[in-house]
Structures are given as structure tokens and as C-alpha cells.
N, C-alpha and C positions, 0 to 999 in steps of 0.2 A: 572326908574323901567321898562318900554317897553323896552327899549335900553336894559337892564340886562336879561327881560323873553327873548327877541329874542336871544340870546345870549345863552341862557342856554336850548333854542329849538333848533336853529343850534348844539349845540354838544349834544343834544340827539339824533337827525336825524342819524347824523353822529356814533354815536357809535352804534345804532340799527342797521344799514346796516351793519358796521365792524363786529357787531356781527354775523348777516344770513350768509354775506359771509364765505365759507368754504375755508383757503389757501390748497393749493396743497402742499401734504407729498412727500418728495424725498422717492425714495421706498427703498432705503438703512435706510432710518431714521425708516421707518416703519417693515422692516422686521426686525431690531435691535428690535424695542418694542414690536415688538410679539416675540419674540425668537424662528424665523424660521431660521433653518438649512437650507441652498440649500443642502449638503452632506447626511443628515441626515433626509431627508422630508417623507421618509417613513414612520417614526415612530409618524407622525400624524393617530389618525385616522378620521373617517368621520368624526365625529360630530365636531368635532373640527375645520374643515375646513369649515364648515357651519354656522355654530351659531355664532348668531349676539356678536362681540365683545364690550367692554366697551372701550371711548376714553383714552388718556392717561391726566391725571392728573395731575403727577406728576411734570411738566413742563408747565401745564397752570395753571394762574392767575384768571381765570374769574369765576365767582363765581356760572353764570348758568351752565359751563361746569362742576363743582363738586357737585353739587347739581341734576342734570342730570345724572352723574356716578352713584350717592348714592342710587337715585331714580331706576335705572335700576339694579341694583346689587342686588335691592329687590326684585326686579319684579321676576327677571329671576331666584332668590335665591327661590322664593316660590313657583314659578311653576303656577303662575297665570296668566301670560301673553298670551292672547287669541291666537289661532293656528294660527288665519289668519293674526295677526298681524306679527308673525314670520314669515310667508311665504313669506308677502308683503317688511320685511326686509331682509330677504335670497336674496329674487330677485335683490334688488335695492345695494344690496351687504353695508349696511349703518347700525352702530351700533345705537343700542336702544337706548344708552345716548344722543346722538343726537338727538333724537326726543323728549324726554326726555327734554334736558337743552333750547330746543327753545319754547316747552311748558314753562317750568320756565321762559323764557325770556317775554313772553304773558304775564304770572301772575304776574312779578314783573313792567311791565308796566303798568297798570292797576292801581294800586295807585297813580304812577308818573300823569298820564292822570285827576284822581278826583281833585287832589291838583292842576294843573297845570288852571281844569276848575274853580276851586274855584277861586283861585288869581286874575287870569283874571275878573271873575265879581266882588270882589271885590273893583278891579283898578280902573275899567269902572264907579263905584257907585252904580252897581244894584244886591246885592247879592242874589246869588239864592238859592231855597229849598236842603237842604241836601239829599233831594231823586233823585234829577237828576241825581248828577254829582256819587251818587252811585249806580246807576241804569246803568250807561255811564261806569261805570270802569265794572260792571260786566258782563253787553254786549261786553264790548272790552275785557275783560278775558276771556270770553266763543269763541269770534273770533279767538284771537291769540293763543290760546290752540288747535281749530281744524287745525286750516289752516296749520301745520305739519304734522297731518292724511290723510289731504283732497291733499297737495302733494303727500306724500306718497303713498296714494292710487292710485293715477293720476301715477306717474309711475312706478308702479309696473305693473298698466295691460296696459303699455307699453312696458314691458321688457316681461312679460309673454306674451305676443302676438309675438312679436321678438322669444321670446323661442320656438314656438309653430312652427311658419316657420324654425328656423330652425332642429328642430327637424324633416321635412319635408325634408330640403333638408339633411340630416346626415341620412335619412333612400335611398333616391336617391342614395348616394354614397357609402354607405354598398353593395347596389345591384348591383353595377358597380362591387364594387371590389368582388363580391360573381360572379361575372360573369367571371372575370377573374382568377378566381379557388381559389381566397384568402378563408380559414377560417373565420367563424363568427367573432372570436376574433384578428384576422388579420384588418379584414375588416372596425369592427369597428376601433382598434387603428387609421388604416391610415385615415380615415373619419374623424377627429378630430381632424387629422395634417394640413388638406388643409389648414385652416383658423385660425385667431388669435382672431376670435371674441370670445367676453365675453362667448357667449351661447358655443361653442365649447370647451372651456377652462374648461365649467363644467362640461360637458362630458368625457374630458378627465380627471380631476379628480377623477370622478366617476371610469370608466373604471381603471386609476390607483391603486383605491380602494377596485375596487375587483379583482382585480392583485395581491396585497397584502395579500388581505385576503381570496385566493382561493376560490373564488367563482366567479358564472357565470355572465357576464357582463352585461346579461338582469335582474339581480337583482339589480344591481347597478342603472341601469339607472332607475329600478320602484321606487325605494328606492328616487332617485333624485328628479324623478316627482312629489312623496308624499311628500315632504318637502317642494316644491316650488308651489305644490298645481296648476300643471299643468299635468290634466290627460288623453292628447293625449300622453303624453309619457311615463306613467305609460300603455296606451294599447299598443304603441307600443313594449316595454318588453312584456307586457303577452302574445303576440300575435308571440316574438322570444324567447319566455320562453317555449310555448306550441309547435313552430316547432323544435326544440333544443330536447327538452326531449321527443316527442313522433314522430319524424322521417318523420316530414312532410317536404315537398316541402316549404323550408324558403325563396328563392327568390321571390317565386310567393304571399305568404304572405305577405312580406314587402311592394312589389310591387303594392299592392291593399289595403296596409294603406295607402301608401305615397298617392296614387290619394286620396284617400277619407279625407285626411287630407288639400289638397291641392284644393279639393272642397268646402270643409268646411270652407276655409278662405278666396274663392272667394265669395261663399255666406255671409259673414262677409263681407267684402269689398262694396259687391252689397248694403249690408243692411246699412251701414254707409254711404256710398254716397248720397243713395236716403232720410237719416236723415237727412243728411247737403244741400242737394235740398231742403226739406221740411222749413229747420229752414230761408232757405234764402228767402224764399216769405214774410216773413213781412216785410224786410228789405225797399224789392221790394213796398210794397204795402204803405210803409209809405214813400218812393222818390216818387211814382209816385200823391201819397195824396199833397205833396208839392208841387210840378209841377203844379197840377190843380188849387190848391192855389195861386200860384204864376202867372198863367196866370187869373184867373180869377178875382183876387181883384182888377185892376184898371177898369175895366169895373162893378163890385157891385158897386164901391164907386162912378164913373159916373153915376150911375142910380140913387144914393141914393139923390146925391146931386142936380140932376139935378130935383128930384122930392121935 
């Protein structure tokens, strides 16, 4: 029976980590199941290119990943889905069924873990109160139900803080090319080209966007900002919104968000550092507790014994 439960613990280990793990989509596979056109991509519009998509089903097996779809097609079907929960999933560019089926995956472990604690004390001879081991599943259900949020949330104001620099340096290279006589709408496009990063790619969406749908590209990127719930770049549109339409001096504009934006995440930087100074003195102070400890016990226990 030990020989059997270890057995049937090694392949749940192993299928719980198969399960977290995400494989990597060939992005042919993926643009086939979203039915994105390269030829034809204009005739998306925003929202579509932003909201959080549902995994594909139809070709997986796994019971939390249909269960996670179903769950999320409800959510997002009612309109009940918290704003900041969509922003933290815009960011990290990751569909809600996902977060979703690895909740599922918490809750249907959660039974396996009572039953697993029960057997064991039964094997052993000493069976226990049926309040532990369901006290133990609902603690371990309420764990593995957050610890997808508490990701989530961990990188999303990882990406929103990346978005935020570079939103810094995409206002630096607007002003380069606004120097070199390029248009606003110039200026922007080629700021967007330099680099392939993720944050630049949604700008140039953006910008794309309102290319399409004739309108100004400081809309676009406010528009962007409010959906990802990062609002240095919701100012920096008002701020080329307001020199665009009332004939102000927009170089010197820009020029005096970017430092203040660029100040603003030195002061972030300063304030996180001197956090992680502060967290590392107890470390300190419980090595150097040992140390004393350590020098000082054979000289107690000579005194003790010697008396």
C-alpha cells in the first residue's frame, strides 16, 4: 500500500507541474486560431486586439483547460470581470481562461490532498478528525486559487513599470525626430520602429489604430494608457493632445514630461533600493546573532561545568 500511495504521488507531482507548465505555440499555429489575416489586419479593430482572449479547446484534453474557457466566457460574457483584473491581463498579454483553469486546477486538488491525508492516517493506525484534513483541503483550495492572482499581479507591475520607461524613452525619440523637422505623426511612427520590444509593438498598434480610423495618434495612445491602466501615458497624450490642437510649442512639452517622467522612476528606483537595504538588516542581524552564538557557547558550557 506505501509502495502504491508513492506511486500515485509521484504521478500527481508530475502531472501538476505538466499541468503549470505553458508549451510554447508555433505562431503560425496561433495566428491560424485566431483568424488573423497578415494581408487583411486592418480590418481588426482595437478592442479586439486587446482583450483578453479565450484558450483554444477544441484540441485540448484537459479538463481544467475547458472548465477555465467556460468559466471565463462567463465572466467576460457578463461584464463582471473587475477593470483591474483586465488591465493586469492586457499587460501580461495572457487569456483569462488561464487564470481561470489553474484556479480550477487549486480546487480540484484540494479533494485529492483530504483523501490522500485521510488514507495515510488510516495506513499508519491513527485516524484523524474529519475537521483537519477538511480544514487542510480548504486552506490548500483558498492557496492554489490565489497564487494565479498573486502571479499575475507580480507581473503585470513588472510590465507596467517597463511600459512606463519606455514610454519615457518613445517620448525622447519623438523629440529627436520633431527636431529633425519630422511631423508629430512621422515622428511618432518611426519611434516605434527603432525597437521590437513588447511596449513598442503596442504603440505601434495603437498608432496603427488610429491611422485606420483617422484620428489623432495622441488619442490613441490615451486610449492605450486607459486600458492598461498606466497613466503617465495617458498624460503624455493630453499633454500632445493639448500642443497639437492649441498651437503650443510640442517639442519643449514633451521635453519636460520625459525628464519628469524620468525623475519619477529615479525616485521609484531610490525608494526600492533603500526597501531592499532595510529588508536585508534582519538577515544581518540574525548571521551576526549566530556568530555570537557560536563563539560564545564553548566558553558558557566551560563555566557551567567548571562550576
Amino acid at each position: 500500500m506505501i509502495l502504491i500511495l508513492g506511486i500515485l504521488t509521484g504521478l500527481g507531482c508530475i502531472g501538476l507541474a505538466a499541468a503549470f507548465r505553458r508549451p510554447k505555440e508555433r505562431l503560425a499555429r496561433t495566428l491560424d486560431r485566431l483568424g488573423f489575416d497578415l494581408a487583411d489586419a486592418g480590418s481588426f479593430t482595437r478592442d479586439e486586439l486587446v482583450t483578453p482572449l479565450a484558450i483554444d479547446t477544441a484540441n485540448s484534453a484537459k479538463l481544467t483547460d475547458r472548465i477555465g474557457t467556460s468559466v471565463a466566457t462567463r465572466v467576460i460574457a457578463s461584464g463582471r470581470c473587475p477593470e483591474w483584473l483586465m488591465q493586469q491581463l492586457r499587460l501580461c498579454e495572457e487569456p483569462l481562461a488561464i487564470v481561470c483553469s489553474e484556479m480550477a486546477l487549486g480546487f480540484l486538488a484540494a479533494p485529492a490532498v483530504v483523501i490522500a491525508v485521510l488514507g495515510l492516517a488510516s495506513l499508519v493506525g491513527s485516524p484523524l478528525p474529519m475537521a483537519i484534513p477538511l480544514w487542510l483541503g480548504i486552506a490548500i483550495a483558498g492557496c492554489a486559487a490565489g497564487l494565479p492572482l498573486l502571479s499575475l499581479r507580480s507581473r503585470a507591475k513588472d510590465r507596467r513599470r517597463h511600459l512606463i520607461q519606455a514610454t519615457a524613452s518613445l517620448v525622447d525619440l519623438v523629440v529627436l525626430g520633431l527636431s529633425a523637422g519630422m511631423g508629430i505623426e512621422g515622428a511618432l511612427s518611426a519611434a516605434t520602429q527603432v525597437s521590437n520590444d513588447w511596449a513598442m509593438r503596442k504603440f505601434a498598434t495603437a498608432l496603427h489604430w488610429a491611422r485606420d480610423s483617422k484620428k489623432p495618434p495622441w488619442e490613441a495612445l490615451s486610449r492605450l494608457g486607459q486600458e492598461l491602466g498606466v497613466s503617465p501615458l495617458v498624460e503624455v497624450a493630453t499633454s500632445a493632445g493639448l500642443a497639437g490642437r492649441e498651437g503650443a510649442k510640442i517639442r519643449q512639452s514633451l521635453t519636460a514630461k520625459a525628464a519628469s517622467l524620468r525623475s519619477h522612476e529615479l525616485a521609484e528606483a531610490e525608494k526600492e533600493a533603500n526597501t531592499t537595504t532595510e529588508r536585508m538588516f534582519l538577515p544581518g542581524i540574525l548571521l551576526l546573532t549566530g556568530f555570537l552564538v557560536l563563539i560564545g557557547y564553548p566558553a558558557t558550557m566551560r563555566i557551567l561545568t567548571g562550576l
